[in-house]
N, C-alpha and C positions, 0 to 999 in steps of 0.2 A: 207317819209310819214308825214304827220300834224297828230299833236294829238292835243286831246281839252278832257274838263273836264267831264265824264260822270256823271252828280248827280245822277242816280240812281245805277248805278255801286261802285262810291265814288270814283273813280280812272281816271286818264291819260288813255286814248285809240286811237287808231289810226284810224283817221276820214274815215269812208265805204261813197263811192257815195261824196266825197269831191267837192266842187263846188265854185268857188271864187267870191266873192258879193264887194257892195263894198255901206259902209252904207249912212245914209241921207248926213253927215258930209264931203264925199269923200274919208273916211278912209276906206281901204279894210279890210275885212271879210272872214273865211270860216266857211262854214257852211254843214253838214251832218248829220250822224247816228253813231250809237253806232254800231258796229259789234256785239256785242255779245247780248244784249238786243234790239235793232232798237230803244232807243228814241233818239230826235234829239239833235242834239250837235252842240255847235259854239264856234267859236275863233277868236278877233277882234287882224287883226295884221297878217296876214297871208293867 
């Protein structure tokens, strides 16, 4: 599983509805939800 940084949690979590982007740059991205709070969470690199 991907995990990325929840700020409102303040913790590592393992990315819900994970989705791979890939940014203006051509560097890929994922991007999701918090499982336990639903705010959105991203992580460039993955």
């Amino acid at each position: 599983m991907v995990t990325a940084y929840c700020v409102k949690c303040k913790k590592s979590v393992e990315v819900k509805d994970a989705k791979k982007v890939k940014l203006k740059n051509g560097k890929p991205a994922t991007k999701g939800t918090c499982p336990k709070c639903g705010t959105k969470v991203f992580r460039i690199g993955g």
